[in-house]
C-alpha positions as CSV (number, residue, x, y, z in Angstrom):
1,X,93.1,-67.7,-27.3
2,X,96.8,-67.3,-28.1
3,X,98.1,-70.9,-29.8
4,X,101.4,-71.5,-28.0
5,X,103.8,-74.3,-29.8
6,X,106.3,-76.2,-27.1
7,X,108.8,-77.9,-28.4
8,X,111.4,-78.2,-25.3
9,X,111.4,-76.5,-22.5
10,X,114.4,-74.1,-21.1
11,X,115.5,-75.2,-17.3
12,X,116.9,-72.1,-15.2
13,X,120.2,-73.8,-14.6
14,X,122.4,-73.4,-17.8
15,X,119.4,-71.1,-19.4
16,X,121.9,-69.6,-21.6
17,X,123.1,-72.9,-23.4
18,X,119.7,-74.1,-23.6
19,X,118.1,-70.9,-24.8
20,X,120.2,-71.0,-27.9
21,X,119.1,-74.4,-28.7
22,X,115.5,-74.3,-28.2
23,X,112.8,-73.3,-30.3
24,X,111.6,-70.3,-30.1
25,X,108.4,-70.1,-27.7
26,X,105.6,-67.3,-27.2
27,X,104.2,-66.3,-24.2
28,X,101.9,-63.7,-22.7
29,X,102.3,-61.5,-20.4
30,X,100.1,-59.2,-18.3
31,X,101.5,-55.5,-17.4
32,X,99.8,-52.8,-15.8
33,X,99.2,-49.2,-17.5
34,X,99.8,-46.8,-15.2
35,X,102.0,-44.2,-16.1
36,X,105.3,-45.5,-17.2
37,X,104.6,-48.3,-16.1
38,X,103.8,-50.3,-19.3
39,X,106.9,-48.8,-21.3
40,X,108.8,-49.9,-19.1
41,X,107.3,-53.4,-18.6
42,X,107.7,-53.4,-22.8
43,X,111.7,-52.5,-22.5
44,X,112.4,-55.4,-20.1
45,X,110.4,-57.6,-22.0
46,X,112.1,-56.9,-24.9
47,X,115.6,-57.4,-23.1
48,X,114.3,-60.6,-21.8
49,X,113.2,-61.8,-25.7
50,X,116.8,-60.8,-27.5
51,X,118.4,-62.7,-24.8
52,X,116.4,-65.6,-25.2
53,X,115.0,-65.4,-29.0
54,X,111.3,-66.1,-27.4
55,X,108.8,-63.8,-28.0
56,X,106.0,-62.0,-25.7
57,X,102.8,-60.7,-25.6
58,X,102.1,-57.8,-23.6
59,X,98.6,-57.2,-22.8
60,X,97.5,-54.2,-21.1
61,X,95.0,-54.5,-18.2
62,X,92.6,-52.5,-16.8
63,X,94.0,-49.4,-14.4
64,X,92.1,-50.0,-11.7
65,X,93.3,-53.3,-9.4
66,X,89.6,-54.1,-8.6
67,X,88.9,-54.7,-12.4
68,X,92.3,-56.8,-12.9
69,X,91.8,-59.1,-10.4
70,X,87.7,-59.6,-11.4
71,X,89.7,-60.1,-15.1
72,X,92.3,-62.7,-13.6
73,X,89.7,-64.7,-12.0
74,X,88.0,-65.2,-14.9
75,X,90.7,-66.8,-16.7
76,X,91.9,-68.6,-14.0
77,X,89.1,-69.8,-12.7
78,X,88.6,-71.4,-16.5
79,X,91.9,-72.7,-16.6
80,X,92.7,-70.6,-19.7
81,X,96.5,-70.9,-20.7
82,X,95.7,-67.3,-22.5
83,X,98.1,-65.0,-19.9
84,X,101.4,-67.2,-18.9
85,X,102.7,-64.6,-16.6
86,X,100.5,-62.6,-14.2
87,X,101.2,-58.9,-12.4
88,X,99.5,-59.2,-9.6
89,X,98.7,-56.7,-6.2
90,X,100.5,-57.4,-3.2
91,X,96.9,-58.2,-1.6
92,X,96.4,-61.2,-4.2
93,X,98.7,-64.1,-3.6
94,X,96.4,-65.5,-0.7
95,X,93.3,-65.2,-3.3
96,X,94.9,-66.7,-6.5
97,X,97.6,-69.0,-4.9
98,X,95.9,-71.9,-6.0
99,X,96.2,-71.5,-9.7
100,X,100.2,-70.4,-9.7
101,X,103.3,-72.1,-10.1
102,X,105.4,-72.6,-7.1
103,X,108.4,-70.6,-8.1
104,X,110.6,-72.4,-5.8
105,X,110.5,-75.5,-7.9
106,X,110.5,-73.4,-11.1
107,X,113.6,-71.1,-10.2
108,X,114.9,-72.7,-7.1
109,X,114.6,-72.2,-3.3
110,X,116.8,-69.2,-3.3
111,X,115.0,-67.5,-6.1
112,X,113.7,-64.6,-3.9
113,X,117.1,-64.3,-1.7
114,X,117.9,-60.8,-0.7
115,X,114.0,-59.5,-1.4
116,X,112.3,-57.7,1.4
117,X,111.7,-60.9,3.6
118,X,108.2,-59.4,4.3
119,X,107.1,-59.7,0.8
120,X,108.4,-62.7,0.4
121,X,106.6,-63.9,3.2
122,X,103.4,-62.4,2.4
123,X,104.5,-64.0,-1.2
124,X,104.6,-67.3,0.1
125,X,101.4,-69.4,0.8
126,X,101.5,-72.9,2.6
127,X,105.4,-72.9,1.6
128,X,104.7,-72.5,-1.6
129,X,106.1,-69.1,-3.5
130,X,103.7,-67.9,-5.6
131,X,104.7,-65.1,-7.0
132,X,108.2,-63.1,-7.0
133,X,108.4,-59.6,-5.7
134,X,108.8,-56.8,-8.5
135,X,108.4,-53.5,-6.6
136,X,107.2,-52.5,-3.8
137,X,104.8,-49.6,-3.1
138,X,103.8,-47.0,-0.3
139,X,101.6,-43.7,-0.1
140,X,103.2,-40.7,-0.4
141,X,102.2,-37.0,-0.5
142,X,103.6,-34.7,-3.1
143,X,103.4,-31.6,-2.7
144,X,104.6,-27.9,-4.6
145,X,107.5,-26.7,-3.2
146,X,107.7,-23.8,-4.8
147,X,104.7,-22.8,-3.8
148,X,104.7,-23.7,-0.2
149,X,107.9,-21.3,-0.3
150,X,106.5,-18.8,-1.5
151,X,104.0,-18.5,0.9
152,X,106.7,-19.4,4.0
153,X,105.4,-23.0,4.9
154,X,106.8,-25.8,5.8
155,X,105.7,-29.4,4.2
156,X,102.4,-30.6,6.3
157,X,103.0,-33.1,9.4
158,X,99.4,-33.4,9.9
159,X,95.7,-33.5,8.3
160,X,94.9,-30.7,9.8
161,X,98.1,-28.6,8.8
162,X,97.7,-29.7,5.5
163,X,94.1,-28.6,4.9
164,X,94.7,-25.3,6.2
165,X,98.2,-24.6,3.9
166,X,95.8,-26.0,1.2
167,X,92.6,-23.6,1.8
168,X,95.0,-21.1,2.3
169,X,97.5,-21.4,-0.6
170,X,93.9,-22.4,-2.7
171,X,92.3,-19.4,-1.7
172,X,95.6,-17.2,-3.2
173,X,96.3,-18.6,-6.5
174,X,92.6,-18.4,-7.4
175,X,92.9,-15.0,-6.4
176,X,96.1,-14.1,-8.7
177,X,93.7,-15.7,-11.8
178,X,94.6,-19.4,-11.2
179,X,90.9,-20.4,-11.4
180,X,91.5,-24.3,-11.5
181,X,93.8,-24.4,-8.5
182,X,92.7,-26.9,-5.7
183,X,94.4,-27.5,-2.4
184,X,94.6,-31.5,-2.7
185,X,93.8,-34.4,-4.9
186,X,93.6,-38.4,-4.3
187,X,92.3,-41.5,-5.5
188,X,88.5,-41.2,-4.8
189,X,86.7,-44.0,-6.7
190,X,85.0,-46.4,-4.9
191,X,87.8,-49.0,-5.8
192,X,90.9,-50.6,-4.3
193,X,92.8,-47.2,-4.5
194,X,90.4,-45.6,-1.9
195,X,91.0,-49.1,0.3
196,X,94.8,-47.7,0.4
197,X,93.3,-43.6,0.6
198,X,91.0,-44.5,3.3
199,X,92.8,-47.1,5.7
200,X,95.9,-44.4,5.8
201,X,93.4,-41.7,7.0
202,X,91.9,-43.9,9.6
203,X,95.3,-45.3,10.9
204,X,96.7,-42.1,11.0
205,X,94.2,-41.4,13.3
206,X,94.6,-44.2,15.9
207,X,91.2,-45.6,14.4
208,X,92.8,-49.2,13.2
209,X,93.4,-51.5,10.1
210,X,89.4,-52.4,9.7
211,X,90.3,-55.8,10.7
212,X,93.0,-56.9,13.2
213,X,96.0,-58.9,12.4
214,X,94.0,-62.1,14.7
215,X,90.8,-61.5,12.5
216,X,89.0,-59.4,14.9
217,X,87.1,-56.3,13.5
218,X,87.8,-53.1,14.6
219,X,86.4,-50.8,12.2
220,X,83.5,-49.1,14.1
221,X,85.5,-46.6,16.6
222,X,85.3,-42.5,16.8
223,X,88.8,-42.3,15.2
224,X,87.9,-44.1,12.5
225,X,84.8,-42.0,11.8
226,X,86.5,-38.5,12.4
227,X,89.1,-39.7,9.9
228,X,86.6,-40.2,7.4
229,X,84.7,-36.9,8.2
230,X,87.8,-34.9,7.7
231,X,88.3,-36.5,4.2
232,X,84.6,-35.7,3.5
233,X,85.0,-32.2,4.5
234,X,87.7,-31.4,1.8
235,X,85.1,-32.4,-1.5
236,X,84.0,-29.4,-3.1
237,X,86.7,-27.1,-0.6
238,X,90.3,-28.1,-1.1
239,X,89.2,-30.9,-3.4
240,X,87.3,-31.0,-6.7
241,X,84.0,-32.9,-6.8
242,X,85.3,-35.5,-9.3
243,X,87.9,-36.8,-7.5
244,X,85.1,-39.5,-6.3
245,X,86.0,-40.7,-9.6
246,X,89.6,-40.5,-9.8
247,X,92.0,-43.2,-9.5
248,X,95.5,-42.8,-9.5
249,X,96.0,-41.0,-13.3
250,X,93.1,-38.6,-12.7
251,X,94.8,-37.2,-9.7
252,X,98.5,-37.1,-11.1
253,X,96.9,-35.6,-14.3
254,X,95.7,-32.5,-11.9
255,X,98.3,-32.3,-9.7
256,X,101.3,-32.9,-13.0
257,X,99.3,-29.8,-15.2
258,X,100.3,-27.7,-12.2
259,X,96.6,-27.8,-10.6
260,X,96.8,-28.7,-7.0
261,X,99.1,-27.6,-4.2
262,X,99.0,-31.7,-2.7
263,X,98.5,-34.8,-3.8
264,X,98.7,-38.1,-2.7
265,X,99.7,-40.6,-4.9
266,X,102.3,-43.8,-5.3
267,X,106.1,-43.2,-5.6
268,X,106.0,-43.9,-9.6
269,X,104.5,-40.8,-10.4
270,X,108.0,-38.6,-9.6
271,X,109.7,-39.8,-12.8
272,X,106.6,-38.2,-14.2
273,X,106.5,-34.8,-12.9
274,X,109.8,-34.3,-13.2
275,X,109.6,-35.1,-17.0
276,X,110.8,-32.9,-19.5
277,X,107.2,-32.0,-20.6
278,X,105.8,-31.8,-17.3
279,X,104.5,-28.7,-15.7
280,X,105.8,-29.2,-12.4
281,X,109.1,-30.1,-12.8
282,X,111.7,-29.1,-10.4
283,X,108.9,-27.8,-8.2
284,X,107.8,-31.0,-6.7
285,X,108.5,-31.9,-3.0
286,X,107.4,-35.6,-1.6
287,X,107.4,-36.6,1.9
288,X,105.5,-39.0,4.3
289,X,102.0,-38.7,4.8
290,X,100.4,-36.5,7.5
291,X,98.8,-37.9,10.6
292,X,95.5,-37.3,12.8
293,X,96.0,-35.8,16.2
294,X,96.0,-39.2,18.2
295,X,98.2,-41.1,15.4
296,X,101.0,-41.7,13.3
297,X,101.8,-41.2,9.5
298,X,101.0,-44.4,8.1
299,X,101.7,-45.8,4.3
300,X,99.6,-48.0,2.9
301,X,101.8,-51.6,2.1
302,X,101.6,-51.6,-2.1
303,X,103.6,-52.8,-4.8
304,X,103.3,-55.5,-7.5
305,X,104.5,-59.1,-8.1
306,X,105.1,-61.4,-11.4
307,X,103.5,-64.8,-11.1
308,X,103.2,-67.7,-13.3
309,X,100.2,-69.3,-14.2
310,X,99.4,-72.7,-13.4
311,X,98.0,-73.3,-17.0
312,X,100.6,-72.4,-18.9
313,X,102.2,-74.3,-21.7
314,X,105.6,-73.5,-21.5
315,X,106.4,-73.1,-17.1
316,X,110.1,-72.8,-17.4
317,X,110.1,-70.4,-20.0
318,X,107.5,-68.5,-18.2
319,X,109.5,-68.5,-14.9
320,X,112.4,-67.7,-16.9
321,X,110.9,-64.5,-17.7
322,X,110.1,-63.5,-14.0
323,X,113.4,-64.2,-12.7
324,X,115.3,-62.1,-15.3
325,X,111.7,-59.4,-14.9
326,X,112.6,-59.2,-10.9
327,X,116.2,-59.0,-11.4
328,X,118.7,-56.5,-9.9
329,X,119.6,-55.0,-12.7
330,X,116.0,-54.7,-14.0
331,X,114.9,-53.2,-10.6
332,X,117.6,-50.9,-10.6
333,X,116.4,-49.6,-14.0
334,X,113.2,-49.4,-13.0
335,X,114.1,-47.2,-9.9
336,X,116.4,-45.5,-11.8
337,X,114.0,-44.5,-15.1
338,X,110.5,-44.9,-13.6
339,X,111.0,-44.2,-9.6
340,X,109.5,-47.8,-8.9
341,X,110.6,-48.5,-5.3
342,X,113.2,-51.7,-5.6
343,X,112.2,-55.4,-3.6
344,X,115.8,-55.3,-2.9
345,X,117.4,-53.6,-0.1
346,X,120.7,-53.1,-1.7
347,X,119.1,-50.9,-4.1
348,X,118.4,-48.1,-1.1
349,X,121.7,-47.5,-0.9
350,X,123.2,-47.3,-4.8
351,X,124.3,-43.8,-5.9
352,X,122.7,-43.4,-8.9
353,X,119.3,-44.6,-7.7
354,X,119.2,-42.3,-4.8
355,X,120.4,-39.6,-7.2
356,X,117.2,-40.3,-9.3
357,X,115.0,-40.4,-6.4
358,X,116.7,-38.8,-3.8
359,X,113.2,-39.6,-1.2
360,X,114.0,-43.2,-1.3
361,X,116.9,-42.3,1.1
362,X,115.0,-40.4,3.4
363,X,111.2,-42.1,3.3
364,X,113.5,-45.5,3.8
365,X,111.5,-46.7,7.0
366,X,108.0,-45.6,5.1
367,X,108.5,-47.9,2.4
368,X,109.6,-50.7,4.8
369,X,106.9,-50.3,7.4
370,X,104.0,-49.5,5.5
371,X,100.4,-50.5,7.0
372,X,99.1,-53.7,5.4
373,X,95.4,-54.0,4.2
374,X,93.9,-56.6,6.0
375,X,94.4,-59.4,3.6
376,X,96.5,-62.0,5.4
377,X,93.3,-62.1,8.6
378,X,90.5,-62.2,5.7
379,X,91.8,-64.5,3.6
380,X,89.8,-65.4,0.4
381,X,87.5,-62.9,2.4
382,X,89.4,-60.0,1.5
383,X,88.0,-58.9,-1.6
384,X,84.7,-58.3,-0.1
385,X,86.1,-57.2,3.0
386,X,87.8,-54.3,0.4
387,X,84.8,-53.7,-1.5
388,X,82.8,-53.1,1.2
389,X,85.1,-51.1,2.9
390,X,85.9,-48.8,-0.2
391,X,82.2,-48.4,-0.6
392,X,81.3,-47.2,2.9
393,X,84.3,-44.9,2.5
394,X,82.8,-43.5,-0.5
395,X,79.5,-42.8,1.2
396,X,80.7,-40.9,3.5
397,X,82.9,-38.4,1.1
398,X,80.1,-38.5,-1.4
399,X,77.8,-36.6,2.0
400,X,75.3,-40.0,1.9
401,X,76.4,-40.9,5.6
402,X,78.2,-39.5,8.3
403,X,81.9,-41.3,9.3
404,X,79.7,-42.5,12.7
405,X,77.2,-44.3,10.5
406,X,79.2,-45.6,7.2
407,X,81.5,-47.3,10.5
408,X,78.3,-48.4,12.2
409,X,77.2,-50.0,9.3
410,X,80.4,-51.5,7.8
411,X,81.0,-53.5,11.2
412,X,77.6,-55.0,10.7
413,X,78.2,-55.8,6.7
414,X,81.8,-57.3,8.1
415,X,80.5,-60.0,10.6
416,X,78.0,-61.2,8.2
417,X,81.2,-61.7,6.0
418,X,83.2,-63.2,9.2
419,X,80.2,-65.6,10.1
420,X,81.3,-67.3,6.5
421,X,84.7,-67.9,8.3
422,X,88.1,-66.1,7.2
């Protein structure tokens, strides 16, 4: 356990005068590691410490959300002061509310003024703001421009244009010697990535959200299963077998070493392909995802937020932290460096950041009306909810069960849940 020494606490108001007369305090601080998404937690954080003379420690969780959250729990549930500040998924604040600071009281009531009021909202739990928004998220689909050009096609609008272009264009570069070509890659593993995957296919298709915004499940339906079919069908054709095991990294890995014509994947992995030692750069297109033939594209809600634990030692300082963390001017270098969508609208419309990452222009409405998982109707119900849903969706593209049965089942393993009460 990291030994933390408080000798007087910094309030927000005045934080400058104070910070100079303070002791120096140590906190610790959880940051993801995905892509550049540690780095440039670490550059922040060390902004944060010369302004303040505190000091941080960054730990590095696991990759995939499902573990982190299994990881949080544990601490929290033991009270341990051991993480002060906690990055946590936009599906969590219902699950974990009860062991954060209220950053209202900690940073005042207009702490999270001029955020996306939706994430605030979903943020906010029995009045209480539990965490403060730090990016926001949404699926997107890559895809090879250069590539698609060449062989006179236009960017995908639907599942089934896009698995034809992919066969197609496939089928071609293996042919010219390109053996490890494949048509499309994604997040596979049965884990809260394929919750995101998996939801999108099935809302694209008119088959629902898995449960309804009143509670109500509405999982088992023939959209829902062809969706899931159509996803199974591309494992072993357009898609290589071990994508059941990738998570977001695998597939970027693939699709960045100039290996598959599509890929779906979060907004942060632009910065990457575009880098200097990436093998796609300049030859990267991104647009919204395709759609089923009886839906729309839809965008799975994602993005992170900081929190504060309940347990900490040092609460002002800690809060401190994620208000300077969730700042403009750290969001805008975030955007700008790492393509991390901003909680701010402002930021949509600032010339540099749109110069970065000219899509956040155009994919605007995708980032703001992106499909929620069905966290809010579930409540502490969710991560079950998830797992099982993620599960049956892995059946079916691992060829155990059809989309008609992994639905019929899931409906079943969901009341049984429900009868607990969400």
């Amino acid at each position: 356990m990291l030994k933390k020494t408080l000798i007087s606490a910094i309030a927000l108001a005045g934080a400058a005068a104070s910070a100079s007369q303070a002791q120096a305090e140590e906190l610790t601080i959880s940051c993801g590691a995905v892509g550049a998404e540690l780095a440039l937690c670490e550059q922040g954080v060390e902004a944060w410490e010369e302004k303040t003379g505190h000091t941080v420690n960054i730990v590095s969780t696991p990759n995939s959300s499902t573990e982190r959250l299994s990881l949080y729990q544990q601490i929290l549930s033991a009270r341990s002061s051991d993480i002060d500040v906690m990055q946590i998924d936009v599906v969590w604040p219902g699950l974990l509310a009860n062991h954060l600071l209220d950053l209202n009281e900690a940073l005042g009531k207009d702490a999270a003024g001029g955020h996306f009021e939706t994430i605030v909202a979903n943020n906010t739990v029995d009045d209480r703001l539990v965490a403060m928004p730090w990016f926001t998220d949404a699926g997107v689909l890559y895809y090879r421009k250069d590539l698609l050009e060449e062989h006179g096609v236009e960017a995908p609008e639907t599942w089934e244009q896009m698995t034809k272009i992919a066969t197609e264009i496939q089928a071609a570069e293996r042919e010219a010697g390109n053996d490890g070509m494949w048509g499309y890659v994604f997040q596979g593993r049965a884990y809260e990535g394929l919750t995101c995957n998996a939801l999108e296919w099935i809302a694209s298709y008119g088959g629902g959200t898995i449960v309804d915004a009143d509670g109500e499940i509405t999982i088992d339906n023939a959209r829902a299963a062809e969706a899931l079919d159509l996803a199974a069908s591309w494992i072993g054709n357009i898609t290589p077998e071990g994508a059941l095991n990738y998570t977001e990294e695998e597939a970027r890995g693939v699709f960045q070493s100039g290996n598959a014509v599509f890929m779906r994947n979060w907004p942060y992995a632009w910065s990457l392909a575009q880098s200097e030692d990436s093998k796609v750069r300049d030859k990267v297109g991104v647009v919204k995802l395709p759609h089923g033939p009886e839906g729309e594209s839809a965008a799975t809600l994602g993005g992170w937020n900081l929190a504060v634990s309940k347990y900490t030692e040092s609460p002002e300082v800690a809060a401190d932290l994620v208000a300077f963390l969730t700042s403009e001017a750290e969001q805008r270098r975030r955007a700008i460096e790492g393509a991390y969508n901003p909680t701010l609208a402002a930021l949509y419309e600032d010339e540099q950041v749109l110069e970065a990452v000219p899509f956040f222009g155009t994919l605007y409405d995708t980032f703001t009306n992106a499909v929620a998982r069905p966290s809010a109707p579930t409540g502490d119900n969710y991560g079950r909810v998830s797992n099982s849903f993620f599960n049956a969706a892995h059946s079916v593209l691992s060829g155990d069960q059809t989309g008609a049965e992994a639905v019929s089942q899931l409906d079943s393993e969901l009341s049984r849940i429900k009868r607990r009460r969400w």
